[in-house]
Structure formats: structure tokens, C-alpha cells
C-alpha positions in Angstrom: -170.4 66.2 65.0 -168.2 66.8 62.0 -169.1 67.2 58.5 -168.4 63.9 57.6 -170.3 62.1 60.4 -173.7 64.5 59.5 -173.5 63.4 56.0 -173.2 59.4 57.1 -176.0 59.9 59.7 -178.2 61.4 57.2 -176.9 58.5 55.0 -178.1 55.9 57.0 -181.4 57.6 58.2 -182.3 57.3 54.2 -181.0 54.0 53.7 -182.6 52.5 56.4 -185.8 54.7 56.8 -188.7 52.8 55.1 -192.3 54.6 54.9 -190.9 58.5 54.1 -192.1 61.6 56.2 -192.9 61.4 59.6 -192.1 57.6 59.6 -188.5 59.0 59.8 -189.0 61.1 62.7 -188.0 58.8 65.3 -185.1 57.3 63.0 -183.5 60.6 63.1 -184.4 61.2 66.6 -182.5 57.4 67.2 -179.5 58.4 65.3 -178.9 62.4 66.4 -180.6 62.2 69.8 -179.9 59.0 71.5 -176.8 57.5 69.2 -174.8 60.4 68.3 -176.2 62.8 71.2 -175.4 65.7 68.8 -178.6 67.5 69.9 -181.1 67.9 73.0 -184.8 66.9 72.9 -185.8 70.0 73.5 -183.8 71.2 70.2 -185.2 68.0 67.8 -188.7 68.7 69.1 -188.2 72.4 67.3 -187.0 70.5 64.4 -189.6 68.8 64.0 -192.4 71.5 64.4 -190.3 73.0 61.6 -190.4 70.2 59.5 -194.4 69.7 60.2 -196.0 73.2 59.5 -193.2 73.4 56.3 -194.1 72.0 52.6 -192.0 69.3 51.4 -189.9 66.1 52.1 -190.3 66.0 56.0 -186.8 63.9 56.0 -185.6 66.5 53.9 -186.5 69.4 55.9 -184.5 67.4 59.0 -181.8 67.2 57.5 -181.9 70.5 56.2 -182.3 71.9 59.8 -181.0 69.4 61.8 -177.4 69.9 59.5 -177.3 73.5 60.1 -177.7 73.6 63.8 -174.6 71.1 63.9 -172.6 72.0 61.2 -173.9 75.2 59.9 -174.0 75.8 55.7 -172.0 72.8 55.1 -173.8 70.8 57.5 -177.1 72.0 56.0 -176.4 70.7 52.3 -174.5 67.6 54.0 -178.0 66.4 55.4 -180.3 67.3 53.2 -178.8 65.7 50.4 -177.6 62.9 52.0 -180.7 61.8 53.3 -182.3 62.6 49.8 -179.7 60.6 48.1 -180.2 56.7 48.6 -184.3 57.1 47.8 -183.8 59.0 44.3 -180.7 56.4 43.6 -182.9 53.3 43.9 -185.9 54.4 42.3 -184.5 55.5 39.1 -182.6 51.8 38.9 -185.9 50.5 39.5 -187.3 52.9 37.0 -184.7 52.1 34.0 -185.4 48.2 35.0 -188.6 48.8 33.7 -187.7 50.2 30.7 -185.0 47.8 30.1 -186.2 44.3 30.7 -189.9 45.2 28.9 -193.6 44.7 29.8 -193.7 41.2 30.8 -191.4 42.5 34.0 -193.7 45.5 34.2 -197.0 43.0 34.4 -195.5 41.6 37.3 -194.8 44.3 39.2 -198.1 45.5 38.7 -199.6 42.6 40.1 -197.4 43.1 43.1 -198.2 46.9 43.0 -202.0 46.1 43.8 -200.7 44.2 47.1 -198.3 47.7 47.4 -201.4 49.9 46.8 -203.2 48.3 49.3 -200.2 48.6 51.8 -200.2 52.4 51.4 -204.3 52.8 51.6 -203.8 51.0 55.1 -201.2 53.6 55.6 -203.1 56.5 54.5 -206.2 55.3 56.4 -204.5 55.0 59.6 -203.0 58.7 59.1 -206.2 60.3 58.4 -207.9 58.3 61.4 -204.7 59.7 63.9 -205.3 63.2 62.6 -208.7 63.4 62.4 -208.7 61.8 66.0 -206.3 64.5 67.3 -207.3 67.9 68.5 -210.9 68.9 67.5 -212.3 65.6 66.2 -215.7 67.3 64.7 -213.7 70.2 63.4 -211.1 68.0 62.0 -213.5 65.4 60.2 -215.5 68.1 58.9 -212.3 69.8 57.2 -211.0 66.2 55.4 -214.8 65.5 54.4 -215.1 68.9 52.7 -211.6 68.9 51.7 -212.4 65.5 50.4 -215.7 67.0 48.5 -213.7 69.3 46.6 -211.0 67.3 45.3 -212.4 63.7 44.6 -215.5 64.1 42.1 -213.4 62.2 39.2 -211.9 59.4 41.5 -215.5 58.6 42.9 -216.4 58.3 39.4 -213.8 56.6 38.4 -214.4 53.9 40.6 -218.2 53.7 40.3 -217.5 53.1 36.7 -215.2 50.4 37.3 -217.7 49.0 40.0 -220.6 48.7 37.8 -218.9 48.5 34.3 -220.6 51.6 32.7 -219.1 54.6 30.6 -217.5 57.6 33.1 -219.4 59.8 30.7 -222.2 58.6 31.9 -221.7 59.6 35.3 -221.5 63.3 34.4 -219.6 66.4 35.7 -218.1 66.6 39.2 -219.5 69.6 40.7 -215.5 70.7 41.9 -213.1 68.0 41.8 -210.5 71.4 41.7 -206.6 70.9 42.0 -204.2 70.4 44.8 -203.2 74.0 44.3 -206.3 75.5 44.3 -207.5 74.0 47.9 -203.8 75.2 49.2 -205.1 78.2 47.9 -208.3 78.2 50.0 -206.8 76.7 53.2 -204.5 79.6 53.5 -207.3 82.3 52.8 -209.4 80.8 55.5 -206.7 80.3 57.8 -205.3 83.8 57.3 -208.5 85.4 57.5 -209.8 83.3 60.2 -208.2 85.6 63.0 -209.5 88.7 61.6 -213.0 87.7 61.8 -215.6 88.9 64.3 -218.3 86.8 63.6 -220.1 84.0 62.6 -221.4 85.7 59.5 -218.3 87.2 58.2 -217.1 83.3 58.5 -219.9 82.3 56.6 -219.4 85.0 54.5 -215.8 83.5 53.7 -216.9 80.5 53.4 -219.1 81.0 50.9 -216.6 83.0 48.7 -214.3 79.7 49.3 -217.6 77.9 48.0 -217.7 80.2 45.0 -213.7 80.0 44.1 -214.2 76.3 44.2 -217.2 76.5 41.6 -215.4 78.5 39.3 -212.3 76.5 38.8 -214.1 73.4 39.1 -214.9 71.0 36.6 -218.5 72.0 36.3 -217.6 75.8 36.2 -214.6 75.1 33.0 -217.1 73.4 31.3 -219.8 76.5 32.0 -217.1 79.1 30.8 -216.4 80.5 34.0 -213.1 79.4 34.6 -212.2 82.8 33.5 -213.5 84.4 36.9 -211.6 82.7 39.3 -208.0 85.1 38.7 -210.8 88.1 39.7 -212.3 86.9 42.9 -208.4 85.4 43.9 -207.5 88.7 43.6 -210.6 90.0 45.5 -209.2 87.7 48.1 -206.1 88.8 48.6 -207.4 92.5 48.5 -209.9 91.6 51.5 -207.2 89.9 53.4 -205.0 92.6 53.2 -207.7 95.4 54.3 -208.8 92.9 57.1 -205.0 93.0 58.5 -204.7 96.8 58.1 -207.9 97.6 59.6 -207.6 95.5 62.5 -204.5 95.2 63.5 -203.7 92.9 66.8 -204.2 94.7 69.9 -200.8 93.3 71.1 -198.1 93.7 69.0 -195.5 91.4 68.4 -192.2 92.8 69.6 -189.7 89.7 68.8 -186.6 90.9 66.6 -187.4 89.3 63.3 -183.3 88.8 62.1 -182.1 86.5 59.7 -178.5 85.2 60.0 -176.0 85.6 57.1 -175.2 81.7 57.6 -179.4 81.1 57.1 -179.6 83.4 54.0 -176.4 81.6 52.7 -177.6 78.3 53.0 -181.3 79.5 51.4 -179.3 80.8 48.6 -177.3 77.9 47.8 -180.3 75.7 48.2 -181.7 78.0 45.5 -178.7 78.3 43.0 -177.5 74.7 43.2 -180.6 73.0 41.2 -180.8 75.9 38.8 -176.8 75.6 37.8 -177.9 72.0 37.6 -180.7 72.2 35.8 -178.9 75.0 33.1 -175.9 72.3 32.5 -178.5 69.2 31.9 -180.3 71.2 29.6 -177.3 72.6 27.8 -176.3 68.9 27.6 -179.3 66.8 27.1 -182.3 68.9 25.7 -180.7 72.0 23.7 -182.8 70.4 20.7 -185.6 69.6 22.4 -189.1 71.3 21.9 -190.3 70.7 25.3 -189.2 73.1 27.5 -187.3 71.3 30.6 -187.7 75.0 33.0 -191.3 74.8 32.8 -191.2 70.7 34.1 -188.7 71.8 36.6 -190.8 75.1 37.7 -193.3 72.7 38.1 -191.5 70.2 40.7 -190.5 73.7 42.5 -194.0 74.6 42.8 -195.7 71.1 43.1 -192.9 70.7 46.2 -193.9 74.0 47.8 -197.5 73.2 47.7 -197.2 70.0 49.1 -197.7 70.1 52.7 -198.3 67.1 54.6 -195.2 64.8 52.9 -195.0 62.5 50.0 -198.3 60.9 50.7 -200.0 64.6 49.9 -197.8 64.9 47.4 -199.1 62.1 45.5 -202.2 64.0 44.9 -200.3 67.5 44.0 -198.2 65.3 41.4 -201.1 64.2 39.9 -203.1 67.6 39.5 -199.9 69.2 38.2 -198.0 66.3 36.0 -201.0 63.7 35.2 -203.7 65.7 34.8 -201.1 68.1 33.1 -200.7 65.3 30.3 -196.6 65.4 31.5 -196.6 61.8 32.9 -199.1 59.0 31.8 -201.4 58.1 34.5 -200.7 54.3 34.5 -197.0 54.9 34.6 -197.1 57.4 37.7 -199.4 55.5 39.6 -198.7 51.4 38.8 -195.4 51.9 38.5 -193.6 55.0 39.8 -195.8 55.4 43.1 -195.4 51.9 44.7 -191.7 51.8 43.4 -191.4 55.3 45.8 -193.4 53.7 48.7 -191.6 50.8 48.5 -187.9 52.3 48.9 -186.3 53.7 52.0 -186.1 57.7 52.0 -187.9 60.7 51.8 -191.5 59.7 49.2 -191.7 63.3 47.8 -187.9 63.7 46.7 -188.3 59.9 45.6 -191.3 60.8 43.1 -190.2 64.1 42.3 -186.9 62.4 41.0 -189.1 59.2 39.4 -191.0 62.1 37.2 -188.4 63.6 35.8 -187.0 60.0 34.7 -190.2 59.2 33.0 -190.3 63.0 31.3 -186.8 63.0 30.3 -186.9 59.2 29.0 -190.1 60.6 27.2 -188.1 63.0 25.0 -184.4 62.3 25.9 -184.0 58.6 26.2 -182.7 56.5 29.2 -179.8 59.0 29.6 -182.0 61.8 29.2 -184.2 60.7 32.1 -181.3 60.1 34.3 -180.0 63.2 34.2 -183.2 64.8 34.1 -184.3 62.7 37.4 -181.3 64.0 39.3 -182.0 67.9 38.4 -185.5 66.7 39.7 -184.5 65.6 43.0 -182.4 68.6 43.8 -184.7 71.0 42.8 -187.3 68.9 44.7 -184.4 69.2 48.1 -183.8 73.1 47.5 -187.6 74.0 46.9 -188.7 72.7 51.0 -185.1 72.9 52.7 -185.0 76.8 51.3 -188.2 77.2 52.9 -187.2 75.1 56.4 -183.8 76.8 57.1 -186.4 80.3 56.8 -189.0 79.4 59.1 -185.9 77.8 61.7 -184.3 80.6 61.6 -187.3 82.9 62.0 -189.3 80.3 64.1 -188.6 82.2 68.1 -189.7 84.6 66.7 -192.9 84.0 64.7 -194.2 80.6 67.3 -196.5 83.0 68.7 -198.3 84.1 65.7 -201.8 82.7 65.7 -201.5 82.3 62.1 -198.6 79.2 62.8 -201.0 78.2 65.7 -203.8 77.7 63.4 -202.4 76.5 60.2 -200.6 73.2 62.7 -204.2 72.9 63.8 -205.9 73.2 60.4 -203.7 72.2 57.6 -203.4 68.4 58.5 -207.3 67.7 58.3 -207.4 69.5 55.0 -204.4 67.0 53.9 -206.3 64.2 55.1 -209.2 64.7 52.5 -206.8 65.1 50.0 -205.3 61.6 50.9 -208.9 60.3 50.3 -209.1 61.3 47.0 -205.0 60.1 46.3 -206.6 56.5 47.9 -209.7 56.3 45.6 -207.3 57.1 42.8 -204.9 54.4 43.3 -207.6 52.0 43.8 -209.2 52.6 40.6 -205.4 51.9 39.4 -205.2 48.8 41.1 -208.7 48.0 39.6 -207.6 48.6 36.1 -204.9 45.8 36.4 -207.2 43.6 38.1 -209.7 44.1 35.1 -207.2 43.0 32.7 -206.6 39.9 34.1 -211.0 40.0 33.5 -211.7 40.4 37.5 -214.4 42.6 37.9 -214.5 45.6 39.8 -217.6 44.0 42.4 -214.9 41.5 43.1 -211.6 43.1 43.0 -212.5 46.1 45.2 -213.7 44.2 48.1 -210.9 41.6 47.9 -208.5 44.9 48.1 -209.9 46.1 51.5 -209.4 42.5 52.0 -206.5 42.2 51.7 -205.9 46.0 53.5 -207.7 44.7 56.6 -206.0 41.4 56.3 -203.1 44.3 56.7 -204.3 46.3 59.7 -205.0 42.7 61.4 -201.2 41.6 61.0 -199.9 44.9 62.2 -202.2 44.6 65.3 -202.0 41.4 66.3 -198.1 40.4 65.8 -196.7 43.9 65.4 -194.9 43.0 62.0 -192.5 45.5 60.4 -193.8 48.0 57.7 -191.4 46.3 55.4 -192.4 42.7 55.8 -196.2 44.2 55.9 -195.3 45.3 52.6 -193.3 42.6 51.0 -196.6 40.1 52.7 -199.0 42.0 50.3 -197.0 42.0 47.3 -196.7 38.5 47.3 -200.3 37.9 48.0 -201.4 39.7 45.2 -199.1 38.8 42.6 -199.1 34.8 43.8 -203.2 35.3 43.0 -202.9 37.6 39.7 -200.0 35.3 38.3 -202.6 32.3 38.0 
């Protein structure tokens, strides 16, 4: 394939690709595979492993990979950005519309959103039911429960106090309810250290630091002072998983060649350099005089797209911990508007509401301009961030596919992204709630008429086998035909 054909496959794939992440597997499959027949099974199938066990946009990622095995650097930017591009394009026109035509606009669409928020809960729930389903069933529940445990104290509450009308306050402190970050952080501890343990009790006793971690940077721990411990015992962790590794060391060592091509370190490089000469000439033309320091947002859509594993329906929940929570973006903006606008779209989800939040930011303090500019330094950071990381693990991945470390983090990181999806659907059905309460519906009747309306959903797809897309366009009529009268 030539350059130019890459870049219009990769076009079409995001035009055309509705539902983000691993929808958009067998779209690329269609058009590479079976259309073009620029690459073998066997070869996609490694692309997508890739693209799975890697954080970020999984369309992204495909591109990224997929465009360097046909067409080298060039072909590496060509698809990455190309499949990127359509998604960040429409959502930011649908962004400005708000912005532009006024509230009265914006109450509509939040009527329709509630429809859209229960179209993506009927997504979420079927993912989490496939996962959990796959593999280990017990194992895998008992990771997106617990994972669920730790992350979802204030959308329970949220929702009980919407159910029953009473003060949040009232409700008390979440034991944990800790960040997206923070569980990333104790996935990968128990998954490193998992292979070094001998026993039962040493995996209790990990557990029970995890436990520990969790307390600490939880809500109940901040609010007893102890917040403070929790950069101590992380380092106690990496200390411990370090001695574990050097004091016992795999019996059979791995003798594969670990080497890095110069085309694979060019292409990481210019994945890296690309947003930040971007980001330095939309500051230097935009923000100069601003107080707000447009790095630290941007370091944060770096890190928040690094962290995200799973796609744009994990990264929901990451965005929140890092932007909402953070006070960056405000919460009815991100998740009534900006969220079903990304769902809604064709394209990669993450790169979509990684570009959305750097509209609403840069609107915030720049104006309309401000936040276009700002949106597109978003979305290419958001691209470089996982296709840096993508093109490493491709090129390293004959070698490393063996580690037991890569075998257990495919096994073990989707369960743990599964509970975090729980807590990302509580959270935008205490959204949906909040509009439904405005119109003076309470919660003891809007909640059930949302999983309604979400079985009413699952009933459709089953039965008839409709599209996502007129799925989605069905429930967004049904609930802004009701909340209109």
C-alpha cells in the first residue's frame, strides 16, 4: 500500500467506525485484511494483541502499528493520525455548537444524552459480562468486584442520595473510593509480583499491603491525615519488587535478542516531539498571558492516556479522577455533554475526549479559539502518548510474548478495567439522574425507567440485530420525546 492509500484507509476506518476501541477491530481487519489484502491474519492478529495489552486509543494504536508495518515512519504517523482525525473534528463542532447556539440547545441534548447514557451502560454491561465470562470466571468477577470496591464509594453514594432524596453528607466517607491511577498502580504491583511469589501467604501478604495502599490514599485515609504515607509504602513497593526479581531470578532465562530498529525509535520519537512543538506554538500563540499553565493540562492528557488501559470506555473514569475531580473540567459538562457527544461520533473514544477536554479548558480561559487550538494539541498529544508506547511493545513484542508478566497482565488487567467501568456507569447514571430531577422526576422513578429503557436496549439488539448506531439514535429519541413534555 502506498502512503496515500494508508492514510485514506485509516480515514475511512474513523469515519465510519462508530463505538471506538475494539468495536473497530474488525473494521480494520475488513479494510487492511480482506479489502486491501495489505496484511495476513496471522500479522493483524499481532496487531491487535499489541493494541489490547497497550494503554490508549485501541484504533489509535492500529493505526499506529498497522502504518508502520506497511509503510514504515510515514506510514506510522499516516494512520494514526488519520484514523484520530474525523472523531476529534466532529466533536469539537459539536462542542462549539454548544457554546454557540446557548442552553436551550444544550437542554435538549441533555435529554437525549440520558437515552445516550443508557446506550453506553448497555455497552459497558455487556463488556464487563464478556470479560468476566472469559478465562477464569471466579477469578475474573472477583477482580472487577474488588476493583469495583475500591473505586466507586462516591458514585454509590451519589446515587443513593438521588434515590432517596437525602444530603450526600449524610451518607458519610467512602472507605477508598481512590483514583484511576492509583488502582493502575496496584494492578501492576500485584501482577509484577505475582510471579515471584511462593506462596499463599506472601500473596496474602501482598494483598494486604495493596489493602493498606488503598486506605491511605483513600477518602477515609485523606480525611484521617494519612494521605501523607502512601509516597513511603509506594516506595516500599517498588523496593520489594525489585529484591523479589533479584533474589529469584527465573530459572530459565530468556535468550531472545531484545533490538529496537532505528525506523521504531524514529517513529517513537516523532510521536513524542510532534505534540510538544505543537503544544509550545499554541501556547506561544494563545495562552502567553494566561495564569493557567497549559503543560501541566497537557502533562495531564499524556499521563491520563498512558494510564488508561482498556480504551475510551476506561478512560472515562481516568478523565474523571484526573480532570473532574481535579476541578479542570466541570462535572456536568464532561459527563452530559462531552461524554455522549464522544460516544456518539465515529472514531477512536479516548482521542475523542481527550481532544473534547482541552476544548472546554481552553474555551475556559482562552475563548472559542482558544479551545480549538487547545483541543487539537490535546488530541495529538492524546495519539503520541499510546502510539509511542504501541510501536515499542511491536517492535519489542517476539521478543518479550513469552514473559509471564505479558501473559498475566492480558489475563488480569481487563477484569480490573471492568470494575472500573462499574464505577464510570454509576457515575453517568447519577448524571443522567440529575437532568431527570430537573425536569422534577424523582430518582425512584427515573433510575428504573433508565434500565428500562437499557433493557428495552439489549432486547432490540437481540431480537432484530439492529445497528449500534440506530440503537443509539432509538434511545435518544425515546428520552428526549418523554423529557421534552
Amino acid at each position: 500500500m502506498s502512503i496515500m492509500k494508508t492514510f485514506l484507509s485509516f480515514l475511512k476506518v474513523g469515519t465510519i467506525g462508530f463505538g471506538g476501541g475494539s468495536a473497530l477491530i474488525p473494521v480494520v481487519e475488513k479494510e487492511l485484511v480482506q479489502g486491501q489484502k495489505a496484511m495476513s491474519d496471522a500479522d493483524y492478529l499481532k496487531h491487535t494483541v499489541v493494541a489490547n495489552i497497550t494503554p490508549g486509543a485501541l484504533p489509535v494504536k492500529l493505526g499506529a502499528t498497522c502504518g508502520y508495518q506497511l509503510n514504515s515512519v510515514a506510514g506510522a504517523l499516516a494512520g494514526a493520525y488519520a484514523v484520530a482525525l474525523p472523531g476529534i473534528l466532529f466533536t469539537v463542532i459539536f462542542m462549539a455548537m454548544f457554546s454557540i447556539l446557548g442552553e436551550g440547545v444544550i437542554n435538549y441534548f441533555n435529554y437525549a444524552s440520558v437515552g445516550i447514557t443508557a446506550f453506553i451502560v448497555f455497552l459497558l454491561i455487556n463488556y464487563v459480562i464478556k470479560t468476566v465470562r472469559a478465562g477464569d470466571a471466579k477469578i475474573n468477577l472477583a477482580l472487577c468486584l474488588a476493583a469495583f470496591a475500591l473505586t466507586g464509594g462516591k458514585e454509590i453514594r451519589e446515587i443513593a442520595s438521588q434515590l432517596f432524596n437525602i444530603d450526600i453528607n449524610k451518607l458519610g466517607t467512602p472507605l477508598f473510593d481512590i483514583s484511576t491511577i492509583d488502582l493502575i498502580i496496584l494492578t501492576f504491583f500485584v501482577i509484577l509480583i505475582l510471579e515471584k511469589l511462593k506462596s499463599k501467604t506472601e500473596l496474602y501478604i501482598a494483598l494486604g499491603v495493596c489493602f493498606v495502599y488503598a486506605f491511605l490514599t483513600g477518602k477515609t485515609g485523606k480525611l484521617l491525615g494519612l494521605a501523607g504515607y502512601k509516597g513511603i509504602l509506594l516506595i516500599a513497593m517498588i523496593i520489594s519488587i525489585v529484591l523479589l526479581f533479584f533474589l529469584r531470578p527465573n530459572k530459565t532465562k530468556n535468550k531472545s535478542n531484545i533490538v529496537i530498529s532505528k525506523s521504531a525509535i524514529a517513529i517513537i520519537v516523532l510521536f513524542l516531539v510532534i505534540p510538544i512543538i505543537f503544544c509550545l506554538l499554541i501556547n506561544y500563540l494563545f495562552f502567553m498571558s494566561s495564569d493557567k499553565s497549559i503543560f501541566s493540562f497537557l502533562g495531564n492528557v499524556a499521563s491520563s492516556t498512558v494510564t488508561s488501559f482498556g480504551g475510551g470506555e476506561a478512560y472515562v473514569s481516568v478523565a474523571d479522577g484526573i480532570f473532574v475531580q481535579g476541578g479542570l473540567v466541570e462535572a456536568d459538562k464532561f459527563y452530559t455533554r462531552l461524554v455522549p457527544v464522544a460516544n456518539s461520533l465515529p472514531g477512536p473514544i479516548l482521542v475523542k475526549i481527550a481532544a473534547g477536554l482541552g476544548y472546554l479548558f481552553g474555551e475556559q480561559i482562552g475563548g472559542a479559539v482558544a479551545g480549538w487550538a487547545l483541543a487539537a494539541a490535546s488530541g495529538t498529544m492524546a495519539i503520541g502518548a499510546c502510539s509511542s508506547i504501541a510501536v515499542l511493545v511491536m517492535s519489542l513484542y517476539e521478543s518479550v510474548k513469552q514473559w509471564e508478566f505479558i501473559s498475566n497482565l492480558k489475563k488480569y488487567i481487563l477484569p480490573v478495567i471492568c470494575g472500573m467501568l462499574l464505577s464510570t456507569s454509576g457515575a453517568m447514571l447519577f448524571e443522567s439522574m440529575k437532568i431527570t430531577g430537573a425536569k422534577e422526576i424523582p430518582g425512584l422513578i427515573s433510575l428504573p425507567a433508565i434500565f428500562i429503557l437499557i433493557y428495552g436496549i439489549q432486547y432490540l439488539h437481540k431480537k432484530f440485530h439492529l445497528h449500534d448506531v440506530l440503537l443509539l439514535l432509538i434511545s435518544a429519541v425515546v428520552s428526549l420525546g418523554i423529557l421534552i413534555f
